[in-house]
C-alpha positions in Angstrom: 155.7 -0.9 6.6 156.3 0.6 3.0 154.5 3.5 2.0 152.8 3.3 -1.1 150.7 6.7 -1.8 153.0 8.6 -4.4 150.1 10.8 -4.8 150.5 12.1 -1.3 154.2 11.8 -1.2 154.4 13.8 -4.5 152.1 16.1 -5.3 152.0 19.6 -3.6 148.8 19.5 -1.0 146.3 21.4 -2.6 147.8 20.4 -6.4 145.8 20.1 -9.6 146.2 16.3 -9.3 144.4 16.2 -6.2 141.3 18.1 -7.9 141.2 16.5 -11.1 141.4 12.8 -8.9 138.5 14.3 -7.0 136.6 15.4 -9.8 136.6 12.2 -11.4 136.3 10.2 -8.2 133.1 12.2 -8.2 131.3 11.8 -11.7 132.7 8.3 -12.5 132.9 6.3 -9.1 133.8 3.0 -8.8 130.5 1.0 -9.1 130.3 -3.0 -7.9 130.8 -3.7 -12.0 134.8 -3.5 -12.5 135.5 -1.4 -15.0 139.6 -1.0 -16.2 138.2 3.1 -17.6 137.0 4.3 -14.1 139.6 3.4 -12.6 141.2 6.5 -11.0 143.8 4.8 -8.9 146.2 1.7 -10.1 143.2 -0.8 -9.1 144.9 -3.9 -7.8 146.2 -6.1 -10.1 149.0 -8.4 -11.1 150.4 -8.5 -14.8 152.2 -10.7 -16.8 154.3 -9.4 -19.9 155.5 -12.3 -22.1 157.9 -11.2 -24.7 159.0 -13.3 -27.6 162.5 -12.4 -30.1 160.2 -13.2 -33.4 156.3 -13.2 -33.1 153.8 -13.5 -30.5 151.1 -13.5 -33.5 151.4 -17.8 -33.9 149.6 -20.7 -32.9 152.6 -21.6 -31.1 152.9 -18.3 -28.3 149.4 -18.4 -28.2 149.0 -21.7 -27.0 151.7 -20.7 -24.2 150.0 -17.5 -23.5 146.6 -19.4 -23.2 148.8 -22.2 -20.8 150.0 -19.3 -18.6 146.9 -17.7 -18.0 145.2 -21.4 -17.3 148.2 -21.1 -15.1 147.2 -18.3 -13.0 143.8 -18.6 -13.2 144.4 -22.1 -11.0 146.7 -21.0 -8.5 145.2 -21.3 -5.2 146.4 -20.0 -1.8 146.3 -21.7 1.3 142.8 -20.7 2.3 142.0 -22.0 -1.4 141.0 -18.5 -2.8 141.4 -18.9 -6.8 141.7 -15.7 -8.8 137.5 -16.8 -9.8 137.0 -16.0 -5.8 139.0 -12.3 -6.2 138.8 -10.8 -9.5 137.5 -7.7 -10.6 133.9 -8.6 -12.2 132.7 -7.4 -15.3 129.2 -8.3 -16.2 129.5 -10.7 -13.4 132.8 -12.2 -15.3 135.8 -11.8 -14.3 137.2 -8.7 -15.6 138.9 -10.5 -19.4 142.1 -10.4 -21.2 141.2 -8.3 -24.6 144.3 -10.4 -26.2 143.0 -13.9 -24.8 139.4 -12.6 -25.5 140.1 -11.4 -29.8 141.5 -15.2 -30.4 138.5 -16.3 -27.9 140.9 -18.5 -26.2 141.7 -20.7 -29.4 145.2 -20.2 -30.2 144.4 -21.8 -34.0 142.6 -18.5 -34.9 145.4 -16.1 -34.4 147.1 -16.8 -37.9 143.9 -15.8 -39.3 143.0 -12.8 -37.4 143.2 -9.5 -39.0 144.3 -7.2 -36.3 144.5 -3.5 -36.3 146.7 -1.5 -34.0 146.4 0.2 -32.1 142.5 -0.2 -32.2 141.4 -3.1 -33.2 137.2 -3.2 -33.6 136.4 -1.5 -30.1 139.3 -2.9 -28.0 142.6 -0.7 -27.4 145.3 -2.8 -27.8 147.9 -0.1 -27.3 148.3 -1.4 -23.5 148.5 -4.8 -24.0 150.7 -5.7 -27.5 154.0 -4.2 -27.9 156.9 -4.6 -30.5 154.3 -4.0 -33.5 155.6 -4.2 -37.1 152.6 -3.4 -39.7 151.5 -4.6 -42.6 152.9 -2.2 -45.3 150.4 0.6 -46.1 148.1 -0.1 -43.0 147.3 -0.4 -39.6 147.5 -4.3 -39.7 149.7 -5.9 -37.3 152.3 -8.0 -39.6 154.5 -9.2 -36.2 154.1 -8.2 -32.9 156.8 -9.3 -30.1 155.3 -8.5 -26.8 151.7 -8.9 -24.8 150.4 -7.7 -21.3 148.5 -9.9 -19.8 146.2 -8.7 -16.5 144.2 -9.9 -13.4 142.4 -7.2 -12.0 141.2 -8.2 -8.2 138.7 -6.5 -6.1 140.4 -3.9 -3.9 138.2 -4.6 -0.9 139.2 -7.8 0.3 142.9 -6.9 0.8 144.0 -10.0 3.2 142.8 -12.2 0.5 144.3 -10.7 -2.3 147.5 -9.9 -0.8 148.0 -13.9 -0.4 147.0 -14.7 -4.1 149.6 -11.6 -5.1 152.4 -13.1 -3.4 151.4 -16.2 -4.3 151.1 -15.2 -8.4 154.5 -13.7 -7.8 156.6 -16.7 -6.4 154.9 -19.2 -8.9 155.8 -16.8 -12.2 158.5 -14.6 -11.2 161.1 -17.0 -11.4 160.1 -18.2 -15.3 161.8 -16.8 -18.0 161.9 -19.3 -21.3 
């Protein structure tokens, strides 16, 4: 098998990175309620990015964004686990999209929307949209060319999200448009 713990392959035994992973393993520990700020490991997850030449910021990309993630959220494996049966919960939701959540999955609001970057209100966007141009003189978004999108899964159930995984990457990683 594949090793996959760079933090014991590449940090020094009794390094800083072991203590400070410690320390914050300690005072903010994982709790049943998923949250993407406690998390002191990568968390389990797969990711789309979806990258346009001109401007994800349009009715048009966001009703392809909002297709994808439909997408994704309906792929099912062979034991029929959904992402709804995997995912991370927040608030006993699964853990949401802040882009998919700002245009509240309406792609006819975005030309509207007022966005700041990289804050916008109380979501960071600085993770999630890439490629920003701003408005002149502010911290509006004029054009924006790229967006994150992610599905956090719950990391103790790994034979059941390891087939959703490969399943999310043999459906999308063969799309490019």
């Amino acid at each position: 098998g594949e090793v996959h713990d760079i933090e014991n392959q590449f940090t020094p035994r009794n390094g800083l990175a072991k203590e400070e992973r410690a320390f914050v393993k300690q005072h903010f520990p994982h709790r049943e309620e998923f949250s993407r700020l406690r998390l002191y490991n990568e968390g389990v997850y797969a990711s789309l990015t979806i990258a346009v030449k001109s401007n994800i910021l349009t009715v048009k990309a966001f009703q392809e964004i909002i297709k994808l993630d439909e997408r994704v959220k309906s792929l099912k494996t062979s034991k029929n686990y959904t992402y709804a049966n995997l995912c991370a919960k927040e608030k006993s939701k699964c853990a949401s999209n802040e882009v998919l959540d700002i245009v509240n999955y309406d792609s006819s609001n975005i030309e509207n929307l007022t966005l700041n970057y990289p804050s916008h209100e109380r979501l960071y966007l600085g993770g999630v949209i890439d490629g920003v141009k701003y408005k002149p003189g502010t911290k509006e978004i004029e054009t924006a060319n790229a967006t994150r999108l992610f599905y956090f899964l719950q990391e103790n159930i790994k034979n059941k999200t390891d087939a959703w995984l490969t399943l999310f990457n043999d459906t999308l990683s063969s799309e490019t448009n």
